[in-house]
C-alpha positions, 0 to 999 in steps of 0.5 A: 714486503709485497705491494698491496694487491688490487681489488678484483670485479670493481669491488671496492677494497677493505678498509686497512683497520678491518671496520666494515665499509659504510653501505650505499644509500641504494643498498637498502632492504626496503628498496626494491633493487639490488644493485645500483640502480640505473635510470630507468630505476630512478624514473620507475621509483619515481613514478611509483612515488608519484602514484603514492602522492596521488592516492593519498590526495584522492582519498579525502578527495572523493567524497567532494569528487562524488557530490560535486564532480561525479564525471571527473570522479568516474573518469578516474576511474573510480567505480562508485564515481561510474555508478552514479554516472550510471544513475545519472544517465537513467534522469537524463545526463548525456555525458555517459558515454563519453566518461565511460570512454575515459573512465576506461583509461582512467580505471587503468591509468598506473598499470603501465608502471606497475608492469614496468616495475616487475620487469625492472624489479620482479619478486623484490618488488612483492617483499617491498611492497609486504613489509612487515605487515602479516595481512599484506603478506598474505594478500600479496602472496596469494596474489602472485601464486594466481598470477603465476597460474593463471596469467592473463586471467588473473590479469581479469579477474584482478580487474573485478571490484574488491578483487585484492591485488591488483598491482602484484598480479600486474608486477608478475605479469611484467617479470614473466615477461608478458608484453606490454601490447598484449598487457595493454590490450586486455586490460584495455577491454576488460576496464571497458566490460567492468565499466560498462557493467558499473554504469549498468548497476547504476543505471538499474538503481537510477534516480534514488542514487542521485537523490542520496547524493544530493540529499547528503551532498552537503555533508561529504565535504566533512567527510572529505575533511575527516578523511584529511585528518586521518591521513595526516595523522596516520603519515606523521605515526608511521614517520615516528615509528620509522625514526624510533 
């Protein structure tokens, strides 16, 4: 009898009864990595993480934000948030140059992470993202065929109010290893220009912006407070479905 020969390339052996090895926690198609991640995995998930939370506080967030707090709202990087400032600026609030600074940081403030997520992950990181949700899909693979083709335009373009995709085209930047100064430095610019372009939308709406505000100023708190609901509501769905 001949001893048992060891498992070459640090693969782990078969069990003796033919039953298939249990799968790693990591080696999961809804994970964005395909071998066990390392640190910078670990950090980069949890940044992403991190950015999920934030945007689902901040949606029933805004509508208090916009009534009474439009500065905090715009220097986030909100673009309704910077054309009230814009209208605000029209009646006399000095504070617009200074949001408009920050507001230019803030309308860019994850792209870091989205660019590190594709060079870490790449392509995986689209399939994760699509799901199985057909719109999605279709959006994200759009998405990436215009970043493919046009590179750092696309990065503008995606810049654009109501332009879809943003995160993907910032993914494919990263996997197409575009540097991160370069990466940086057009964002940085084209942030000011939107920006700037907002707070001029506003400006040419003027006073009647801020009188909208102010007149239903007292509503959007239950607005914000729906919101709330909804979102509880579609987290605990999409937990059920996910156990069943």
């Amino acid at each position: 009898m001949t001893d048992p020969q060891p498992a070459s390339d640090g693969a782990a052996p078969e069990p003796e009864d033919g039953t298939d090895a249990p799968a790693e926690w990591w080696d999961d198609p809804s994970l964005p990595w395909r071998h066990k991640p390392t640190r910078a995995d670990i950090a980069c998930f949890s940044w992403l993480g991190a950015i999920a939370v934030f945007s689902l506080i901040m949606w029933p967030l805004r509508p208090i934000l916009l009534a009474y707090g439009p500065h905090i709202l715009a220097a986030l990087g909100s673009w309704s948030g910077m054309v009230l400032m814009g209208a605000r600026a029209a009646v006399g609030d000095p504070w617009w140059p200074l949001v408009l600074v920050i507001g230019t940081l803030g309308l860019i403030k994850f792209d870091w992470v989205y660019w590190w997520a594709g060079r870490l992950w790449g392509r995986n990181l689209i399939e994760v993202w699509s799901g199985r949700s057909q719109r999605a899909r279709k959006v994200n693979a759009w998405a990436e065929q215009f970043a493919r083709k046009y590179d750092i335009l696309a990065l503008v373009v995606s810049l654009i109010p109501f332009v879809p995709g943003r995160g993907v085209v910032v993914a494919v930047l990263g996997e197409a290893g575009t540097s991160l100064k370069k990466f940086l430095t057009v964002s940085i610019l084209t942030s000011a220009v939107v920006n700037a372009g907002l707070l001029a939308v506003g400006y040419w709406i003027g006073e009647p912006a801020v009188e909208v505000v102010q007149a239903y100023g007292a509503y959007l708190p239950w607005v914000s407070l729906v919101l709330l609901v909804v979102v509880v509501a579609s987290t605990v769905v999409q937990q059920r479905k996910r156990s069943a």
